[in-house]
N, C-alpha and C positions, 0 to 999 in steps of 0.2 A: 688777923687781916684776911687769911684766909675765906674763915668761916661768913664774913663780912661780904668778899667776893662772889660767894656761892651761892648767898641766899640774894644777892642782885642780877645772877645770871638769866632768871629768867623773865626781866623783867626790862633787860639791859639796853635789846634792842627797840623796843617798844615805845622807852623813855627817852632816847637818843638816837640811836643809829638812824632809827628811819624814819625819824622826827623831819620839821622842816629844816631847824636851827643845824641841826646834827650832820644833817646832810651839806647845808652849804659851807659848815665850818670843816670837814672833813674832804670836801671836792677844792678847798682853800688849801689842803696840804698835800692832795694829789698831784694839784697845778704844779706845786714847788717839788714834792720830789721828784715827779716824772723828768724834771730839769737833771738830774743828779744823775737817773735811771739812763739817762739819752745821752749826758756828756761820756759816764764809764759804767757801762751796762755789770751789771755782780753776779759772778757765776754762783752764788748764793748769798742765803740771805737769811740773817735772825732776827726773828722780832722778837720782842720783849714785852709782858702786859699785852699780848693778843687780845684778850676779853675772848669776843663770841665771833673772832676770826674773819671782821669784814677788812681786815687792812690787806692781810695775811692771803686770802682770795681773790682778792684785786691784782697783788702781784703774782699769785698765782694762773691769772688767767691770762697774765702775759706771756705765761711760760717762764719764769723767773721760777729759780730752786727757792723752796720756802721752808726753813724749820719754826714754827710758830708757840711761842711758850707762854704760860701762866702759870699764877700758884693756884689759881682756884680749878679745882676737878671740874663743878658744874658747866664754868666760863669753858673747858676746853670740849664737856659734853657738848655744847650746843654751837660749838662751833665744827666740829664733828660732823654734825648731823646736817651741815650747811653745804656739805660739796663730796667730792668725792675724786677731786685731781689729785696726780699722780706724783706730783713735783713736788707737793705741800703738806706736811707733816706736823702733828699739833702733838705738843708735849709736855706733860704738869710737870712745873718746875720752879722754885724761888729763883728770883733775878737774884738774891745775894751769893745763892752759891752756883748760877748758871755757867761760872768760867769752869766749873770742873766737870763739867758735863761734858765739854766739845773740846775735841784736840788745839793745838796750837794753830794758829792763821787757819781756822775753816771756814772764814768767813770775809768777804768783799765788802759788806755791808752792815747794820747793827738798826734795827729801826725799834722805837719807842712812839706810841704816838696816845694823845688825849691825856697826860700826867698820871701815868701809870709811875714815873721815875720821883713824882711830889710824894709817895708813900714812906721815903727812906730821908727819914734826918740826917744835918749835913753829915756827919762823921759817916755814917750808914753810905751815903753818896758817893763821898768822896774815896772812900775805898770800893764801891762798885766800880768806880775809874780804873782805878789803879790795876782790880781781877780782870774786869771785863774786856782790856787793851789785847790780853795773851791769848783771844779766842781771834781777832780781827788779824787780817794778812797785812804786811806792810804796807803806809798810805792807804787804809780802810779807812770809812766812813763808819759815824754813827750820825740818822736823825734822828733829834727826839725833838717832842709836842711835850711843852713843860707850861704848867700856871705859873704866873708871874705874880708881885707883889701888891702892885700898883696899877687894878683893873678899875679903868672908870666906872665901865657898866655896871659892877661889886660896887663900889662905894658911892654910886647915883640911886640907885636900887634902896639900899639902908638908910640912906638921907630920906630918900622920901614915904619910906615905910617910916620916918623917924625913928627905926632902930641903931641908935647912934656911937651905941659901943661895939657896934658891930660893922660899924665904917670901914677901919684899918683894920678889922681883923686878920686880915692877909701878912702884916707887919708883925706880926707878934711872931711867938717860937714855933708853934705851930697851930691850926685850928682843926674843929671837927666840922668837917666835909659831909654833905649829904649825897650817897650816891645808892639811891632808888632805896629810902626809908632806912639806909644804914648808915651810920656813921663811924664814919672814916679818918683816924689819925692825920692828916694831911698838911706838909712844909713848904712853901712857896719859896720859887726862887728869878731873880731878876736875870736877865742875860750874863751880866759883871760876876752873879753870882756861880754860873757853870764855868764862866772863863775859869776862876781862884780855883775851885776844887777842881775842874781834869786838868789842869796847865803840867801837871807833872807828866800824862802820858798823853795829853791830847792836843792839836793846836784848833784853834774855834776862827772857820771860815767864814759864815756869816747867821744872820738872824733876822727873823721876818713874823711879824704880824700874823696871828690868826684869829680872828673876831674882834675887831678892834669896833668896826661898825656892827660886825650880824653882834646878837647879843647871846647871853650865856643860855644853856638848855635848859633852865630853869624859867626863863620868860616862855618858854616853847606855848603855853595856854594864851600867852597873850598876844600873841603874833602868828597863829597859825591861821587865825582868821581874817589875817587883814596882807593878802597876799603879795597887792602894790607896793607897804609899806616896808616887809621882808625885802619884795626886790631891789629898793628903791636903796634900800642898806645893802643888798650887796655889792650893787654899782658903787656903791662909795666905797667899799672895802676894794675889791679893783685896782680902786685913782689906790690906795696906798699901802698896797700889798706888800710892795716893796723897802718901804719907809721902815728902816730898823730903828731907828728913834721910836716909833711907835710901839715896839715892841711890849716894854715893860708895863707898857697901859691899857695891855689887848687882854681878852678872854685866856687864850692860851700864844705861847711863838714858837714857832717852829726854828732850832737851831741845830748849825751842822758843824762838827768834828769830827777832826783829821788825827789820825793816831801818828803820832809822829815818829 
């Protein structure tokens, strides 16, 4: 998985970050954490799956303590190379053994975002819960940005490519992911699905839509030229940002747990 990572890093921001699609699915889960960030501001913060460090530098340039981690070296080079504040620290590291890195409660916060957390099958998951609780301070937050099972835009796309085994691909054990010519082991999980596995150390507050309207970064050629038609989806994503029903049928959802 690694190596997987490293040879996408530098291609990463190019094909997404600063894409059109990329950008209003990403400013979709600013809106909602900055909600989280303003109710009980974290005198620090881990992210998890940083990639190439634009989460990681957002909350860094609010002055938020940031330690920023991936497994890939490349991903953490070029996120590196992207700032130079004081507060925000990039560190290679696997998320399966990241709880023995950080002392007990050093953190207010736990952020995952874009399904860096779909790489690890359920058993793999479910004990990242279980380590990951002993790094968070009592009543700490984790957000994470997860794929879901049950994305329209996935199985409209295949219907009408007529590639038809490849509809429900999301439903099966797991499928291979294309993430900038590599492909990627990758697990889907439904909102019901994070409740089951962190219910032992986490309690799950709520969950919200992220691209239910804008479409997956893979349409990015087909929409970045028709700029009304982009806006006109994001005004509908808007009307139902809030809609956790829609969750399991969006691009990616943004859900938030509470360490209990």
């Amino acid at each position: 998985m690694k190596a997987d990572f490293d040879n996408a890093a530098s291609k990463y921001d190019a094909t997404f970050t600063h894409t059109v699609i990329g950008s209003m699915q990403r400013a979709l889960v600013y809106e909602q954490l900055a909600v989280h960030l303003k109710a009980s501001p974290p005198k620090k913060i881990l992210e998890i799956n940083c990639g190439t460090g634009e989460d990681a530098i957002w909350l860094g340039k609010q002055h938020f303590e940031v330690i920023a981690t991936d497994i890939s070296e490349k991903m953490i080079e070029v996120a590196q190379s992207k700032t130079s504040l004081e507060k925000l620290r990039f560190v290679q590291s696997d998320m399966n053994g990241i709880h023995k890195e950080f002392s007990p409660n050093s953190f207010e916060l736990i952020l995952s975002n874009f399904g860096g957390l779909n790489c690890l099958a359920p058993v793999e998951l479910a004990t990242f819960f279980e380590n990951i609780a002993s790094v968070l301070k009592p009543n700490g937050k984790m957000i994470l940005v997860i794929m879901p099972k049950n994305t329209i835009w996935e199985q409209s796309y295949f219907l009408l490519k007529m590639e038809f085994k490849k509809i429900f691909r999301r439903k099966g054990a797991f499928a291979m992911a294309n993430v900038d010519g590599e492909k990627v082991k990758t697990y889907y999980y439904n909102p019901k699905d994070i409740v089951n596995l962190a219910n032992t150390k986490f309690a799950v507050r709520e969950w919200k839509p992220i691209g239910f309207f804008i479409p997956p970064s893979y349409l990015e050629t087909f929409f970045k030229n028709k700029p009304k038609l982009i806006s006109f989806l994001n005004v509908l994503e808007q009307n139902v940002k809030n809609a956790s029903w829609l969750a399991k049928y969006a691009d990616h959802y943004l859900i938030v747990l509470q360490k209990k």
